[in-house]
N, C-alpha and C positions, 0 to 999 in steps of 0.2 A: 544030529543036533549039536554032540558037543565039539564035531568039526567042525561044521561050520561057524562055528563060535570059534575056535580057533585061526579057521583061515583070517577072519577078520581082523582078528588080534594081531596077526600078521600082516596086512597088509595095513593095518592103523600104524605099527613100527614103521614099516616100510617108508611109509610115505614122510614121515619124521624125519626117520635118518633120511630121505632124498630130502626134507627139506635144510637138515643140519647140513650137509653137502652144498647145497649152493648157499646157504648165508656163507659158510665156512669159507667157496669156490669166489664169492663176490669178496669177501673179506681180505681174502688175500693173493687179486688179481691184479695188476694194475696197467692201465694204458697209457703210453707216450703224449697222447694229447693231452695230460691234465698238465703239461709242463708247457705254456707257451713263451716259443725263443722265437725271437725277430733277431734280422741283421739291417741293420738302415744304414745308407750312406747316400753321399748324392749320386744322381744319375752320368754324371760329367764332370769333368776337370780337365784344366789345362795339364801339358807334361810338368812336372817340378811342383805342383799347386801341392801343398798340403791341405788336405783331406781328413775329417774324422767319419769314423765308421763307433757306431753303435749299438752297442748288445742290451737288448731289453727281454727281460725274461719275466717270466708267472707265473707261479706254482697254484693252478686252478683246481687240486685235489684235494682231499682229505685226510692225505697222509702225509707225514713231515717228509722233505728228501734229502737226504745224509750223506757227507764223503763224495761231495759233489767237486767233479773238477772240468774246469773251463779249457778248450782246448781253442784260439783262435789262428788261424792263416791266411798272412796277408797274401797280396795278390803277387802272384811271380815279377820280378823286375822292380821290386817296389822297396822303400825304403823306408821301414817302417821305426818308428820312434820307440818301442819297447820291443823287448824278446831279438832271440839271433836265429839267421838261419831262416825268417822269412814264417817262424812258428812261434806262441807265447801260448806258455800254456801257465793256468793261475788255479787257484785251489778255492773255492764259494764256501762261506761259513752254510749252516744250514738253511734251507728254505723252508719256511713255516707256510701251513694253506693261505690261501691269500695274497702271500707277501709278493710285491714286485721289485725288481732292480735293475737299474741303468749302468752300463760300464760305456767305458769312452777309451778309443785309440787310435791315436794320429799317423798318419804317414801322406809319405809323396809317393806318385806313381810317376814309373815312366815305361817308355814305350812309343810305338807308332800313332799316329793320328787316327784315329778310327778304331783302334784297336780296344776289345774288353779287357778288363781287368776284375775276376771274380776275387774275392773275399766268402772263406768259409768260416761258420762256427760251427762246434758238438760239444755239448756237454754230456760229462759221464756222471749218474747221481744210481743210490740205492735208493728207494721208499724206504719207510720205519718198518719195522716187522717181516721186511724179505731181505731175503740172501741174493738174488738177482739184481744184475746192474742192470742197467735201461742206457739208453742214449736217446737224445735230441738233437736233432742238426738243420741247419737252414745256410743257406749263401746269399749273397748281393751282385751285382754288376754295377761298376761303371767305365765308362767310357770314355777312351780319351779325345776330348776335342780339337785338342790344335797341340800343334810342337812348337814353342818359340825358338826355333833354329831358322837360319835359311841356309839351304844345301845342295846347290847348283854347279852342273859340269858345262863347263864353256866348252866345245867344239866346233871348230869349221862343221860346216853344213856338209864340204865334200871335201875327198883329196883324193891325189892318183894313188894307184896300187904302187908299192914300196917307197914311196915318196915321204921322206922326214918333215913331221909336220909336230905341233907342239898344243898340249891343252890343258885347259885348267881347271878345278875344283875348287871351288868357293862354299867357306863355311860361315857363318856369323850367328853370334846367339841375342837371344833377347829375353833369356829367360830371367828371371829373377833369382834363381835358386842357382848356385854354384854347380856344374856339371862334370863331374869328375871322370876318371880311368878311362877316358874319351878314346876311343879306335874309330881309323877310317882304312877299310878296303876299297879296295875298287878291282873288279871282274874285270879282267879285256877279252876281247872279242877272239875266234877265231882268227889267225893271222896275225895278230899283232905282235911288234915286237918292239921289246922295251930295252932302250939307251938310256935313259938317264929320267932324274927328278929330283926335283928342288924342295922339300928340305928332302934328306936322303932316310928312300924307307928299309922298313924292315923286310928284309926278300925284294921284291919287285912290285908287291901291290898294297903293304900295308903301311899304316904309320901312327904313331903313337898321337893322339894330340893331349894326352894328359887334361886336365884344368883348365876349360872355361867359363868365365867372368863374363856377367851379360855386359853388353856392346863389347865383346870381343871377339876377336874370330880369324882366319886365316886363309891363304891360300897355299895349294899344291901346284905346281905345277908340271907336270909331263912329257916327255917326249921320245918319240918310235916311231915306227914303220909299221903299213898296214897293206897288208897283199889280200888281192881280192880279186872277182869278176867283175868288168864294168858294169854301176848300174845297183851289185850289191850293196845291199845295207848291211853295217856291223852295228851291232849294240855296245856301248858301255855303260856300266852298271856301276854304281856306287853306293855307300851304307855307311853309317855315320850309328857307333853305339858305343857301348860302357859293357865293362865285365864285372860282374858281382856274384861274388861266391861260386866263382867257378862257371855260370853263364852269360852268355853274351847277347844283351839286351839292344835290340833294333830302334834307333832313336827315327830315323831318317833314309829315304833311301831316293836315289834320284838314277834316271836312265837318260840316255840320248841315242840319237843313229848317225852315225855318216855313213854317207854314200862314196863309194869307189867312180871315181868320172873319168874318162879322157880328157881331162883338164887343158883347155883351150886359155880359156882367161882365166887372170887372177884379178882381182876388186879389191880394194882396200879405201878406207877412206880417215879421212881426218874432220873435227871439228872445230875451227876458233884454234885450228893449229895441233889440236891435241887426238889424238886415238881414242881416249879412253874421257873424252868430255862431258861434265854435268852439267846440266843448265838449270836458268834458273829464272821464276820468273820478271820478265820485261829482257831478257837478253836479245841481243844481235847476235847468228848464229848466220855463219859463214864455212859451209860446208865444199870439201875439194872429194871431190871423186877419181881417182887411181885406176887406170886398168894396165895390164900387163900382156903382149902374147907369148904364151908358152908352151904355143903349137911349135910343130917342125915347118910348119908353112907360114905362109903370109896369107892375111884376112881381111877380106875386104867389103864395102857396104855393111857395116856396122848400124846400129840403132842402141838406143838406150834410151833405157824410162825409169825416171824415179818416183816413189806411189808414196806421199806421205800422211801418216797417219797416227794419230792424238790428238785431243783436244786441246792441249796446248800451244800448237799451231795456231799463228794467225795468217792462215791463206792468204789475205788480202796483202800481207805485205812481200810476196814469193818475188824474187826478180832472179834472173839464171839467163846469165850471158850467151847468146846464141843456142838456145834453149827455147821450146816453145809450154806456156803455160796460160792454160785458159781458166777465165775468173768461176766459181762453182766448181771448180775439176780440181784431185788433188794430184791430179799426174804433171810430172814435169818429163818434155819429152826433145832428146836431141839428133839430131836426123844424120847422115852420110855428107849430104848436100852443106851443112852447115859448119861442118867438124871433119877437119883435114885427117884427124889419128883415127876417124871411122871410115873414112871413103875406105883407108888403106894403111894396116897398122904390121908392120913386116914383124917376122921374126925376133924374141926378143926386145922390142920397140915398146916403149910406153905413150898412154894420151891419160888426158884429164879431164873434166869437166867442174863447174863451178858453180853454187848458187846461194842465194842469202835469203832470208826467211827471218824472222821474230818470232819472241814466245810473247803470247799475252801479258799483259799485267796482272789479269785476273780472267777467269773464267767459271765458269757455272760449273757446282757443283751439287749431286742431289740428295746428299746424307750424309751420315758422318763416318761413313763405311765407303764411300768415294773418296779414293784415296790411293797413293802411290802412283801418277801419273808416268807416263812412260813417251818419249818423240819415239818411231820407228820411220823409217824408210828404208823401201824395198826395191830392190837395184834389179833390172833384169837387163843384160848386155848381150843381143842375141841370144842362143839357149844357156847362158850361162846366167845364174839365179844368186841374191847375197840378199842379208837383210839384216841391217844395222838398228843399234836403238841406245838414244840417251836417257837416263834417269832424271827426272825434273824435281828439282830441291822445294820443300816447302816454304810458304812466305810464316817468317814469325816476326809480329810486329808488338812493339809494347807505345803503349800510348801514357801518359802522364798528365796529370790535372791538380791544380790546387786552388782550394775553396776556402774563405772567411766564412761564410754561411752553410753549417752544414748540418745534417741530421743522427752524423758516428759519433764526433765529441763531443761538439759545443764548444768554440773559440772564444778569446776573449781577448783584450786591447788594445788599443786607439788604433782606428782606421779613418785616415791614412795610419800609418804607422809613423812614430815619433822616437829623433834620438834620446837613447837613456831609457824607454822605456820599452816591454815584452809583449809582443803582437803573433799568437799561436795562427796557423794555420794549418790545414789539412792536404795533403799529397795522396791522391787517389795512382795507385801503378796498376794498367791493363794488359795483359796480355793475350795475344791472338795469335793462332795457330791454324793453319786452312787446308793443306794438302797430305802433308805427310804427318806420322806420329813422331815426336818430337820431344829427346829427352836430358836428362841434364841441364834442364835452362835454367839461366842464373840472369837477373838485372840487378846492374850496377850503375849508381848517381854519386855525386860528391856534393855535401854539403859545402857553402862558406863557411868562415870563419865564424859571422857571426849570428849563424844558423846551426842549431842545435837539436836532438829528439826527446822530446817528453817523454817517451816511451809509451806512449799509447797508443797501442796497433790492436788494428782487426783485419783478420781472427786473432785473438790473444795469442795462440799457440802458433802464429806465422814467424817460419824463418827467417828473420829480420834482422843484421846483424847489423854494428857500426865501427871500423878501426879508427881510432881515435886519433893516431898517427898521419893516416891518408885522407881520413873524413870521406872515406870511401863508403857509400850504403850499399850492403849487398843483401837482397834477397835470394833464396834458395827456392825456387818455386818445383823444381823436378819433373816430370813426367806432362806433357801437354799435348793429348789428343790431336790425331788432324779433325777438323770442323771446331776448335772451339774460338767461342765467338762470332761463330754463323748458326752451327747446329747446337750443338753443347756450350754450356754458360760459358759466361767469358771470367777466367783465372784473376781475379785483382787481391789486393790490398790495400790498405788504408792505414795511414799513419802521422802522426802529431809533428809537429817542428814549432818551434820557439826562435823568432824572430825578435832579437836586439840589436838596432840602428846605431851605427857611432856618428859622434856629433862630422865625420868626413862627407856621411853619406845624405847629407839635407840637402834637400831640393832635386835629386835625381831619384830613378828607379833604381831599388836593389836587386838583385839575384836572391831568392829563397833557394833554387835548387839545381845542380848541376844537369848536364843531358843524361840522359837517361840510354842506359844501351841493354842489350837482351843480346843472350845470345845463348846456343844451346846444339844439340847432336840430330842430323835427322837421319830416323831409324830405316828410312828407306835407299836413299842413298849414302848415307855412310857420311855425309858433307857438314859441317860446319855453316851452321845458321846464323846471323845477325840482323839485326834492324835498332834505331835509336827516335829518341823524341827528345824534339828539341829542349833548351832550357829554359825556367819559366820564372818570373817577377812579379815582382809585389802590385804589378799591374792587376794578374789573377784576370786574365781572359776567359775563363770557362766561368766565374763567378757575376753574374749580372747586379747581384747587390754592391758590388765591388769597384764597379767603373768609375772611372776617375777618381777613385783612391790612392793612388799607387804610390804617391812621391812624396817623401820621406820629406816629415817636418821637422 
């Protein structure tokens, strides 16, 4: 009896101390999730875009957490605004339960198009009441969308085996961000063998290009020899990057092939006289086709066809001197029969051909992502193949208007306008922009004498400037999308002038405002844009309250 009275007694402890054990075991256990760490950023960015990434945390337990320290790292290649080395590590006052807190850290990334870019965080914290650390960790991705570089290797389509032949690498940026410690490689093929280059590199395939400045850029140029089997294709290879802290970050990279031929013909062509011509729209475009024999033989029954293609063609106006070209067709085709240098072109011997063609004035566009328009024509001279292409400049037009009645300022006195006394009116500046993106544009007018600015412009904060000297108006407008004023709004301003008549000018029409000129950078060809609107008088043509006011009492 008085055992089992005891065993009981025992197993009544027992069960105590197992419950003292787990309040104790729960008391001072602690799990990582009562700690919630986020890493946010966005999902994409352009290369150069600065970026913030942010740490949100949570201390969802019941224990304070102490001696906390924040370790973050940015994403390799990136160029982060706090911390060195690509790591920033920061030390967290305590976390009470409950509390949450936001940290914020900016940087640019760079890197290839397509390329991820992780961002890690871990924090290292004790709970109150233990001696074990714990850690929390989470990361982000984004991704890089676009490179504002272009990074293009020109080569002939062929050449013969060991035959010195010359090419080029074209760079330009359009980033916004200044892109420094710039290197450019470039791989050559089996076979290759390199003579010379323009600017002159480090070894044979690299070259510094330090510093650049969006709309700037350069080119390389190359030349060697390439031995091969007829027929073969060699690759060249090019990469465009920056070195940071000891790695070398991939901005850009661009490939091409030629081909090894038994090169019979050579093709070369000119446009409006020039090799390397831009056009633009409404041009007359006056194209000479070149061939060469640099066979050991003489060649003879000859054909050629040129196949032209873009939108900015207008077919209808195609004319090609002893050339055959049918209306819907975009081949232009010259026969043996018609063309003495094809019946029979000897050794060494050159022929040419000739044809004229227009660019539209305008043409159909379907977005505001249509854009960059390109002329090609593709040359085939018996089996010998070439395919040339113009860059077609954007139209930028600025249009100008001036209103007595209007709904920006509200004008005031005597219309007609009167010597001796102040007649305000209002100057509306449009700008339009259709094919290419288009930047640095600037419009400039010249006021008279005895036209003046109130100073009331919208938007308030528009670049509006006046020299006082010149009486030159210049707006600063900057950056102007291709589509806008088809697709995207159209870029204007609005602003005041104060009109004072001198007793010279009664009974005729004055000038309120000089022509009006626009001009600006287009980002696809690289050409120099202009357009202007005529000048306009106190007639006020766009104003119908206005009509036959015009002439100065």
């Amino acid at each position: 009896m008085r055992l089992g009275r005891f065993t009981l007694v025992l197993a009544a402890i027992a069960l105590i101390l197992a419950g003292l054990g787990v309040w104790f075991w729960q008391k001072n256990t602690y799990s990582t999730e009562n700690l919630k760490l986020e890493l946010l950023a966005p999902q994409s960015a352009s290369m150069g875009e600065e970026i913030t990434y942010t740490i949100r945390y949570k201390n969802n337990g019941d224990a304070r957490l102490e001696n906390a320290m924040l370790i973050f790292e940015y994403p390799s290649g990136s160029m982060p605004s706090q911390g060195t080395n690509g790591r920033l590590t920061q030390s967290i006052e305590d976390i009470y339960p409950g509390q949450e807190q936001n940290l914020s850290f900016k940087a640019r990334l760079f890197g290839k198009e397509g390329e991820l870019k992780e961002a890690k965080v871990l924090m290292q914290y004790t709970p109150k009441n233990l001696n074990a650390k714990f850690e929390s960790n989470t990361s982000v991705t984004t991704g890089i969308s676009q490179v504002p570089l272009n990074f293009e290797l020109d080569l002939p389509s062929r050449t013969e085996s060991s035959q010195g032949f010359t090419f080029d690498l074209n760079y330009f940026s359009n980033s916004e961000y200044p892109l420094s410690d710039l290197r450019i490689k470039i791989e050559y093929p089996e076979g290759f063998k390199f003579q010379s280059a323009s600017p002159v590199p480090i070894g044979e395939n690299e070259w510094k290009v330090g510093l650049l400045n969006k709309a700037s850029g350069g080119r390389i140029s190359v030349k060697g020899t390439l031995q091969g089997e007829s027929q073969e294709v060699k690759i060249f290879r090019a990469i465009l990057g920056s070195w940071k802290d000891g790695k070398f970050t991939v901005f850009k990279e661009a490939a091409k092939g030629i081909e090894i031929t038994n090169l019979k013909l050579l093709i070369s062509q000119t446009v409006n006289g020039s090799p390397s011509y831009t056009a633009s729209p409404g041009d007359a475009l006056h194209y000479v086709l070149s061939f060469k024999n640099v066979d050991e033989k003489s060649l003879e029954n000859l054909f050629l066809i040129v196949n032209l293609e873009g939108r900015p063609f207008d077919l209808a106006s195609v004319k090609a001197e002893q050339g055959k070209f049918k209306e819907g067709d975009t081949s232009i085709v010259w026969e043996a029969k018609d063309v003495s240098r094809l019946r029979f072109l000897g050794k060494g011997e050159e022929g040419k051909v000739e044809f004229w063609v227009n660019v539209k004035e305008n043409w159909e566009v379907f977005s505001s992502q249509d854009e960059n328009f390109t002329l090609r024509d593709k040359v085939i001279l018996s089996d010998t193949k070439e395919e040339f292409e113009l860059k077609v400049n954007s139209r930028l037009v600025v249009e100008q208007s001036t209103h007595y009645q209007d709904e920006v300022f509200g004008n005031a006195g005597p219309l007609p306008p009167q010597a001796g006394a102040q007649t305000t009116y209002t100057v509306i500046w449009q700008v339009k922009n259709v094919y290419n993106d288009a930047e640095n544009v600037t419009v400039r007018a010249t006021l008279p004498q005895e036209v003046s600015l109130t100073g009331k412009i919208f938007p308030d904060n528009a670049p509006l400037t006046l020299d006082s000297a010149s009486r030159e108006i210049v707006w600063k407008v900057g950056d102007v999308p291709a589509g806008t004023g088809t697709f995207d709004p159209i870029t204007s301003i609005a602003f005041q002038v104060a009109f004072l008549p001198t007793a010279s000018q009664k009974g005729s029409v004055a000038q309120i405002i000089g022509e009006a000129r626009v001009q600006g950078s287009d980002v696809f060809s690289e050409q120099t844009l202009a357009g202007s609107s005529k000048p306009l008088t106190t007639n006020l043509p766009d104003d119908p309250s206005a009509q036959g006011k015009g002439i100065v009492q």
